[in-house]
N, C-alpha and C positions, 0 to 999 in steps of 0.2 A: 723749425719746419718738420713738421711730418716726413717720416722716410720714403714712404711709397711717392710725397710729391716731388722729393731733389731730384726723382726720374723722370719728373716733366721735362718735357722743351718747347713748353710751350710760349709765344714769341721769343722763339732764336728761330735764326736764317743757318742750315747747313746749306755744304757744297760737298757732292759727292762725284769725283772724276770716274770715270770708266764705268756709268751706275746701271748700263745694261748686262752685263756680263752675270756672270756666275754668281759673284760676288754681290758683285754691284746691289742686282735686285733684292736681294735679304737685307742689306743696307741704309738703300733708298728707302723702302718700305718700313724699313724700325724705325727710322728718322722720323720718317710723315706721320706714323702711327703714333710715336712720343707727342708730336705736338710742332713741329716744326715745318717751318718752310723751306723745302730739299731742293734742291737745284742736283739734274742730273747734266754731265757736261762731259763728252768726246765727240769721238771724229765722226760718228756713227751715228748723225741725229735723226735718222729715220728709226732706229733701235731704237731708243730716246724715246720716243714720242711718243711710239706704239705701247713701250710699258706705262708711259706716263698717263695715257690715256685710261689704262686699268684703274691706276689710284686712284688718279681725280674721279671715277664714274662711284668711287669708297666716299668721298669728299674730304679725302686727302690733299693738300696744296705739294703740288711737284712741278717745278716749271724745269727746261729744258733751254741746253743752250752747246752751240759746236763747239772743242777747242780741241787744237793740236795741242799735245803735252810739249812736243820735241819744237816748238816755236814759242818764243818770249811774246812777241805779237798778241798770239792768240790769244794765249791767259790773261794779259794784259786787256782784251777785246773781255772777257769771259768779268773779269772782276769790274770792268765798267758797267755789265749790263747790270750785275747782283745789285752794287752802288746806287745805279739808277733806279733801279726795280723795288730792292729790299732797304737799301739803306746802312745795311750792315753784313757782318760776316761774324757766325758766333764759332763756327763748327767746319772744319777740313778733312774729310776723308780723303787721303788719297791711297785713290783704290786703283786706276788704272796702271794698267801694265802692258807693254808689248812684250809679244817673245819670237823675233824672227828668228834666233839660236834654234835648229834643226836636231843638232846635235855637238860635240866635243868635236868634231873632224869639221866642221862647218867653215863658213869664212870668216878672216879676221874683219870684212867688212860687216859679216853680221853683229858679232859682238859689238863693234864700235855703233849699227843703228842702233841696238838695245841700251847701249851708254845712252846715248844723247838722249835717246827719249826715258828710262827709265831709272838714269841718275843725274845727270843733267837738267832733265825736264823735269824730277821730279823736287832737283832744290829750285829751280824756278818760281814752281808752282809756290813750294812751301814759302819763300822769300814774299815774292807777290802778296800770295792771300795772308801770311803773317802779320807782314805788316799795316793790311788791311785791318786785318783782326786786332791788331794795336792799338788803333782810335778808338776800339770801346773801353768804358772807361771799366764794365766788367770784366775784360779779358775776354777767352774762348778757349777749345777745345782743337787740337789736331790730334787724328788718328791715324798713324799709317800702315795701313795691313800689307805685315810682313809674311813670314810663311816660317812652318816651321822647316826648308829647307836653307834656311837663313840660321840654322840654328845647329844643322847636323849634317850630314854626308849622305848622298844619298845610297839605300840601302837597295843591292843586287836582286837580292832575293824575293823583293817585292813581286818583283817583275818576272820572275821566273813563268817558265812555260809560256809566255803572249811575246807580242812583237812591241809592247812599252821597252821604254827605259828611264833612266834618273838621270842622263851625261848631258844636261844641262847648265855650262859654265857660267853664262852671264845670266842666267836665274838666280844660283846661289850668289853670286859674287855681288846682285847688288839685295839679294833680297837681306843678305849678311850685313850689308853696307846699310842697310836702311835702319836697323837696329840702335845702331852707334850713333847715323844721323839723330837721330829721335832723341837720344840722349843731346846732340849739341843744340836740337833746336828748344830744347826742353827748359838748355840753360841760359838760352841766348833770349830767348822769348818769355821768362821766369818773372822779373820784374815788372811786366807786364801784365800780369796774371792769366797768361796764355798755357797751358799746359799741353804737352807732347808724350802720347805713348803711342807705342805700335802692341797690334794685336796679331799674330802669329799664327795662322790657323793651319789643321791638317790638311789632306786629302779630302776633298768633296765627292761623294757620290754620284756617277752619271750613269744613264742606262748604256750609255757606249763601253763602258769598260767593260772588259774580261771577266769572266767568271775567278781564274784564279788568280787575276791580280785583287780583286775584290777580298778573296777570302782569304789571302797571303797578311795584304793588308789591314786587312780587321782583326786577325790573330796577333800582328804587331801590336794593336792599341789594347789599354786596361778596359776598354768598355765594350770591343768586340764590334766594331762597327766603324763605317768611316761618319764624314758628318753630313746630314742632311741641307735643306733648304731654309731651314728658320735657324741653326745652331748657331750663327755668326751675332742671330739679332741682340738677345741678350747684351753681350760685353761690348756690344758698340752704344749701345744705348747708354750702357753703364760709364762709360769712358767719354762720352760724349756731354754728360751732363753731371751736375751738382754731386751725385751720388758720389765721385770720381773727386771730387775737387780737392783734395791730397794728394794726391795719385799724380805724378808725372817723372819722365823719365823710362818708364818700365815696360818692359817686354812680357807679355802673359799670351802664352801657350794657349789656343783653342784646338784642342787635340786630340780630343779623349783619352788623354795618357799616354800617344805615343811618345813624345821628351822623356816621359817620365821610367819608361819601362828600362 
């Protein structure tokens, strides 16, 4: 096979959770653009629709569907319709995230909702659509985008001069966790020819942020900059398809060098 073509995805079915978000949309959009049939899926299906509407009007295929992460039900409702619709499941992002965590002094009930839904919900999902992804007889592809505050502490100084902070417990605690998941489900789903990595990406750029948290930040990284609106597309593509089909188990840093520094 030609190299440029093990980056097709062309007939495979993704599932991208949380696909309106920040994230989400770079995601969704690399998926459909490879060649694939994307499903965006949360609680939010008016977001959904409204992005979805953009790609298909590209003649992109993205179809849409609700699911609560933090209810077995839901997903369980979510991997019927793909079932019915597609047929198969080739590709797992999961991307969604809640973060009711305010801060370090917060409730212990807030941590415990960010559990349920963002480790809890989030082996759910993975178990579900896993062993969905088991009946083909090629295998498939899960990604779970980590962060790289799953990877370090977060740093004070970022934040200096604005009203940010990094004292986000139950971020790092499951973003860490998600890490190591990745490795069990990598090995638990192995024989199958399912492969599991997570992608770890830095700080995205919004016009909401700070002047000097911007620039605190971008001095952190080797590249001088945080990351834009397309940077996540690349390594999802790459992780999601043939190009990758060695590759599991592993954690790779989308950072611009901030792990690295």
């Amino acid at each position: 096979m030609p190299v440029l073509d093990s980056f097709s995805l062309n007939g495979k079915t993704a599932l991208v959770t949380g696909g309106a978000g920040l994230y989400g949309r770079q995601i969704v959009e690399s998926l459909a653009e490879a060649g694939a049939e994307t499903w965006m899926a949360s609680r939010n299906t008016e977001a959904l629709e409204s992005y979805a509407v953009e790609l298909r009007d590209r003649g992109l295929t993205v179809l849409t569907h609700a699911v609560d992460q933090g209810n077995e039900d839901s997903i369980r409702a979510l991997k019927a319709a793909i079932e019915k619709r597609s047929g198969r499941l080739d590709i797992l992002v999961n991307n969604a995230v809640a973060r009711p965590m305010k801060g370090y002094d917060d409730s212990i009930d807030a941590f415990h909702e960010s559990m349920r839904i963002n480790a809890t919900g989030l082996f759910a999902m993975t178990r579900i659509m896993g062993d969905f992804m088991a009946e083909n007889e090629n295998g498939g592809s899960i990604v779970n985008i980590g962060s790289i505050m799953g990877m370090i502490g977060p740093d004070p100084t970022n934040y200096k001069d604005t009203s940010m902070s990094g004292w986000y417990p139950d971020y790092f605690f499951h973003k860490g966790g998600m890490i190591n998941f990745s490795r069990f489900v990598a090995s638990y789903y192995g024989d199958k020819g399912i492969r599991c990595n997570t992608a770890s990406p830095g700080g995205l750029f919004q016009d909401t942020m700070p002047e000097p948290f911007v620039r605190q930040y971008s001095e952190r990284t080797l590249l001088g900059r945080l990351a834009d609106s397309s940077d996540l597309k690349g390594i999802i593509v790459f992780l999601a398809s043939d190009a990758s089909r060695y590759i599991t188990g592993a954690n790779i840093p989308v950072d611009g060098g901030y792990t690295a520094k």
